[in-house]
C-alpha positions in Angstrom: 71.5 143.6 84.3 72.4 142.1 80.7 76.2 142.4 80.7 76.2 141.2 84.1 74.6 137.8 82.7 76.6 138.0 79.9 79.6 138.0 82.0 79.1 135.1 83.8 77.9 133.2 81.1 81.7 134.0 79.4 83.3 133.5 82.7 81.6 129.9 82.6 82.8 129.1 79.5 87.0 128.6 79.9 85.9 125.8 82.8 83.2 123.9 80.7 85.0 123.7 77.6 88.1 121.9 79.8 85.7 118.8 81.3 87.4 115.8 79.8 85.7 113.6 77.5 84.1 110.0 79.1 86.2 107.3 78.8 86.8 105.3 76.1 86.7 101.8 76.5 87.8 99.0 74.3 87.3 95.3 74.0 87.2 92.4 71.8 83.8 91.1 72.4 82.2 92.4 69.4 85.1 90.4 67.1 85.1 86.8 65.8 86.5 84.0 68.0 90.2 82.7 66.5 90.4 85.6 64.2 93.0 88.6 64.6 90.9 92.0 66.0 89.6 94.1 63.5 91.3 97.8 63.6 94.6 96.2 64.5 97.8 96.4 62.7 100.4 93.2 63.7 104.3 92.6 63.7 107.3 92.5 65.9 110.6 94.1 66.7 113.4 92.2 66.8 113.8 88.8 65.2 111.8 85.9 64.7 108.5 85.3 63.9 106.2 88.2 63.8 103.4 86.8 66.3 100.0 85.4 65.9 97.4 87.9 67.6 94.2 86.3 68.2 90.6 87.4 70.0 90.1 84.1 72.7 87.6 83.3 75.5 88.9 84.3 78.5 86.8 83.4 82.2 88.9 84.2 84.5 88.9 87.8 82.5 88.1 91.1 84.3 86.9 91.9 80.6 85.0 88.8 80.0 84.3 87.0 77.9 86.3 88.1 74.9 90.6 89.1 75.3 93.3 89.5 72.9 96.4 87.1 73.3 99.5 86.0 71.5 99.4 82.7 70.5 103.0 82.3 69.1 105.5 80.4 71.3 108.3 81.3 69.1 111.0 81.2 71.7 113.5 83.9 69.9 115.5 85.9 72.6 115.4 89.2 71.0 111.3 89.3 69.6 108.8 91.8 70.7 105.6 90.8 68.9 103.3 93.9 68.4 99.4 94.8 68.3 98.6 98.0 67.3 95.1 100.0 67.0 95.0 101.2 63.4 93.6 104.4 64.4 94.7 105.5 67.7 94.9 109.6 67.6 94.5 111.5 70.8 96.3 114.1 72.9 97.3 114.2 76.5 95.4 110.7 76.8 95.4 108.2 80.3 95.8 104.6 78.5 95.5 101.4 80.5 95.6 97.7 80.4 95.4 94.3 81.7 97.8 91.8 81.3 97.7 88.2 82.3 100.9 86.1 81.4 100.1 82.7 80.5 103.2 81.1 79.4 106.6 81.6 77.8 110.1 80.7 79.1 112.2 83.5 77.5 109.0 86.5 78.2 106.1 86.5 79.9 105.5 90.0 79.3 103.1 92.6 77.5 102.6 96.5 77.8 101.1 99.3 76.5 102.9 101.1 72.9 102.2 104.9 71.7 103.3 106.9 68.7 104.1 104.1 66.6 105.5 104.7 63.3 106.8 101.0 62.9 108.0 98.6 64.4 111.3 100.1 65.5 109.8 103.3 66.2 107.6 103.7 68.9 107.4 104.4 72.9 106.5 101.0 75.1 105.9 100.8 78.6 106.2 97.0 79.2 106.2 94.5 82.5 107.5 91.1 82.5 106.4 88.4 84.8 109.5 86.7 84.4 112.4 89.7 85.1 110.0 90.8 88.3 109.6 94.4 86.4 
């Protein structure tokens, strides 16, 4: 009777040590108004100014109250200002996130970046309210 609960206690263990971890979930609430986030690295691919990353109040937020936006209107053509967590690490991870275009009459755009090494050297998935993409 021992190695038979012995058995199924190692026959439980392959499927309980694959549950996935709970979510993570991020936000700015916890950072100071005006300020760039904490944990964030910022710059830009392409030309022109490098972007000006700040944590604003946001109602009409699904994340409310607290959201990160680009405050920079710099109207280069080829500029892809970037906001990168410092100390992003993970494998085989589900990332999402919410985007509301404001304004902009070259981009209205925004997206998600992974395995960034700098800013010429990363993967982006990216939408853009003005291209319809």
């Amino acid at each position: 009777m021992k190695s038979f609960s012995l058995l199924v206690v190692l026959s439980c263990l392959p499927a309980a040590a694959q549950v996935p971890p709970p979510p993570q979930i991020s936000g700015f609430d916890l950072d100071a108004m005006n300020s760039a986030p904490k944990g964030f690295s910022c710059s830009r691919t392409g030309e022109g100014r490098p972007g000006v990353w700040r944590v604003v109040r946001d109602g009409s937020a699904p994340s409310q109250p607290h959201v990160l936006g680009q405050m920079d209107a710099d109207a280069t053509g080829y500029r892809f200002p970037l906001c990168v967590f410092d100390q992003a690490v993970g494998v085989d991870l589900d990332l999402s996130v919410r985007i509301k275009p404001v304004s902009g009459r070259e981009d209205q755009a925004g997206g998600l970046v992974w395995r960034y090494r700098d800013p010429d050297n990363y993967y982006v998935a990216r939408v853009n309210a003005l291209a319809g993409c």
